[in-house]
C-alpha positions as a LaTeX table, in Angstrom:
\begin{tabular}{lrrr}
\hline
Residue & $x$ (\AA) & $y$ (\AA) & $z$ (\AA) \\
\hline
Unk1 & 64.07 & 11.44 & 89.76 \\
Unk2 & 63.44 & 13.37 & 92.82 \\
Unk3 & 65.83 & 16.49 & 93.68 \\
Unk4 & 67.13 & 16.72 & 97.05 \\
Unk5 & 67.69 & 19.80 & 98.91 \\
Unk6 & 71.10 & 20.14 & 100.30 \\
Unk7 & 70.87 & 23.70 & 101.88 \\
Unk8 & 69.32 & 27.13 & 102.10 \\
Unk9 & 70.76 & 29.96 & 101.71 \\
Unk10 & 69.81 & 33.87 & 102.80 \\
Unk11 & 72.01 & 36.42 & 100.85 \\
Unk12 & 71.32 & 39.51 & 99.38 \\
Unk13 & 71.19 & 40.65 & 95.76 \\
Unk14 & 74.05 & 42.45 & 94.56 \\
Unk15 & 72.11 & 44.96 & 92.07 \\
Unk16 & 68.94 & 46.13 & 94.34 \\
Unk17 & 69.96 & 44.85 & 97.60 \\
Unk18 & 66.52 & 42.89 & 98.40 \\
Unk19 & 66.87 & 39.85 & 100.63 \\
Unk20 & 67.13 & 36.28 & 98.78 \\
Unk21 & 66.06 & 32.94 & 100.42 \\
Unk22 & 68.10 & 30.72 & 97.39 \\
Unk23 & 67.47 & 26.59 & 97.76 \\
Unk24 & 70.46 & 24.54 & 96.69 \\
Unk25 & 70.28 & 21.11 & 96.00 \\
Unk26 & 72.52 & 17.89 & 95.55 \\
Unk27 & 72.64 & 18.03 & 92.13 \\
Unk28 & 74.42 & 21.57 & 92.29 \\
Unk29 & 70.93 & 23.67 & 90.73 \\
Unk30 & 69.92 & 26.59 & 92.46 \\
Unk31 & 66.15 & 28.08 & 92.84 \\
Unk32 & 64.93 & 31.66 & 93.59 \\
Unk33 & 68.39 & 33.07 & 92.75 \\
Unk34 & 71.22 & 33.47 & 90.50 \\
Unk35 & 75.32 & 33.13 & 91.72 \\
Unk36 & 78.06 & 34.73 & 89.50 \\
Unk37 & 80.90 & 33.46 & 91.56 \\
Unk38 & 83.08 & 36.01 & 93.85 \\
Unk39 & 84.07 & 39.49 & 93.35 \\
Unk40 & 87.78 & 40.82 & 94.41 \\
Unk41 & 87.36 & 43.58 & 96.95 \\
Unk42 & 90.88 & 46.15 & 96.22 \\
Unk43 & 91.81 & 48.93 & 98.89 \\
Unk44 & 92.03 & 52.11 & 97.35 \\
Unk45 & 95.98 & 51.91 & 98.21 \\
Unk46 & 96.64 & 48.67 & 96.31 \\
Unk47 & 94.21 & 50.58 & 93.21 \\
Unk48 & 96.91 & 53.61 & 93.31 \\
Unk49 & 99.96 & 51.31 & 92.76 \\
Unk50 & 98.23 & 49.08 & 89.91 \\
Unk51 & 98.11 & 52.75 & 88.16 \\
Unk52 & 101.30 & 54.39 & 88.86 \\
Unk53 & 103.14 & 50.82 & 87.41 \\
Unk54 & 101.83 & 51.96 & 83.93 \\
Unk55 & 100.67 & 49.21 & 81.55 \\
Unk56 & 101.59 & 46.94 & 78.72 \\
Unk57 & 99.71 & 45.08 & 75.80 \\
Unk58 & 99.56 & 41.48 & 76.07 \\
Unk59 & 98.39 & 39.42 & 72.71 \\
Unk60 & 95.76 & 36.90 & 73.59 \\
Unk61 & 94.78 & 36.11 & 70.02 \\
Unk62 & 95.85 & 37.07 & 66.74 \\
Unk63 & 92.95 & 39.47 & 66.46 \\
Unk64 & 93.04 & 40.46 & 70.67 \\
Unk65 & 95.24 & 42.98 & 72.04 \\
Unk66 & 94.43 & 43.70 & 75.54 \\
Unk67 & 96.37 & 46.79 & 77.90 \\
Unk68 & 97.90 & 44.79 & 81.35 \\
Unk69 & 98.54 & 46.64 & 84.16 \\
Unk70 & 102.32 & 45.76 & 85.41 \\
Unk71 & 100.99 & 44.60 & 88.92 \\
Unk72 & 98.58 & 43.15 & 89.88 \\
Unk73 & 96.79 & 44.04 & 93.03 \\
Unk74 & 96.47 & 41.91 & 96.14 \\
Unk75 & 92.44 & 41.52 & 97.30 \\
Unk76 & 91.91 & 41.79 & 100.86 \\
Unk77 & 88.45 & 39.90 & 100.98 \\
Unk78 & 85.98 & 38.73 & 98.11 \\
Unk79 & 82.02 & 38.96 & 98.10 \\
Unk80 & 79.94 & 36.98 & 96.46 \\
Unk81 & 77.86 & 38.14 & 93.52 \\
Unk82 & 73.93 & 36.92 & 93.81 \\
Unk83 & 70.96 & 38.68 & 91.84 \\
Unk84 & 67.68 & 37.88 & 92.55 \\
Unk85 & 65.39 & 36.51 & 90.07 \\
Unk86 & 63.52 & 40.39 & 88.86 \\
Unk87 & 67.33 & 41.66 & 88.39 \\
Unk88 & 68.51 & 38.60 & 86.65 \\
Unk89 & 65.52 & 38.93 & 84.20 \\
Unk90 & 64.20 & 42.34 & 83.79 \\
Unk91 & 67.80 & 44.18 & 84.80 \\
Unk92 & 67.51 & 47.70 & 86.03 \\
Unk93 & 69.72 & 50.49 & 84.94 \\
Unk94 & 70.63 & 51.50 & 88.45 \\
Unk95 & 73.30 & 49.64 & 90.70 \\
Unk96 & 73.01 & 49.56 & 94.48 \\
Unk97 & 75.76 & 52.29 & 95.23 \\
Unk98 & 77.27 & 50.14 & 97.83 \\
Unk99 & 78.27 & 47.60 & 95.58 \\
Unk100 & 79.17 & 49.82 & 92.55 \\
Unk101 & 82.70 & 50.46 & 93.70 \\
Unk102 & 83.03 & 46.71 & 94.10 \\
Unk103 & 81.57 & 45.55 & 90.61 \\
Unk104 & 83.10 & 48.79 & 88.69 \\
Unk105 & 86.78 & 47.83 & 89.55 \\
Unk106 & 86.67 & 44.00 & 88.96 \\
Unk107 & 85.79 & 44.46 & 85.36 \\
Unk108 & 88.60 & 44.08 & 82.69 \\
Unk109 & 88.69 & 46.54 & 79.65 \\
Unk110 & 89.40 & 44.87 & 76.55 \\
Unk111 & 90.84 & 46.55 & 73.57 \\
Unk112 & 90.07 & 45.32 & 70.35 \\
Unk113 & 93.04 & 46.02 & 67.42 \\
Unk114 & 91.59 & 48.08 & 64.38 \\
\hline
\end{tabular}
């Protein structure tokens, strides 16, 4: 069974900023790159009022508690997340400092209850 190519893509990796020339093809599989779906891009405004609305603990299991904020901020774009295939397999300790803003505030701290 013979792959087809559906298109090629040029983006740029997210952790060392090196160019990526990604294949796609019709079967949804991806060569010479690796896509973690879209980051949330916040304004430093809509950051402030998630903080000053204080949080509250939300159960998601019986073993989970996690601290919510009370709003939830509006994104005014997203980017998408590509690594190349070096990053994806050998990470590096370093993040690009553009993106380290971006990838910093769209991670969720968990809590776990003791």
């Amino acid at each position: 069974m013979k792959q087809k190519i559906k298109k090629r893509l040029d983006r740029k990796c997210t952790v060392c900023g090196n160019a990526i020339r990604a294949v796609v093809y019709t079967n949804r599989k991806i060569r010479s790159g690796h896509y973690f779906g879209k980051i949330r891009l916040y304004r430093e405004s809509e950051l402030k009022k998630m903080q000053r609305s204080g949080t509250h603990k939300s159960k998601i299991n019986k073993d989970w508690i996690a601290d919510v904020y009370n709003y939830d901020p509006k994104p005014y774009a997203h980017a998408e997340h590509w690594e190349c295939p070096s990053c994806y397999w050998r990470p590096k300790t370093k993040v690009n400092p553009l993106n380290k803003d971006a990838l910093r505030f769209t991670t969720k701290k968990i809590k776990r209850k003791q």
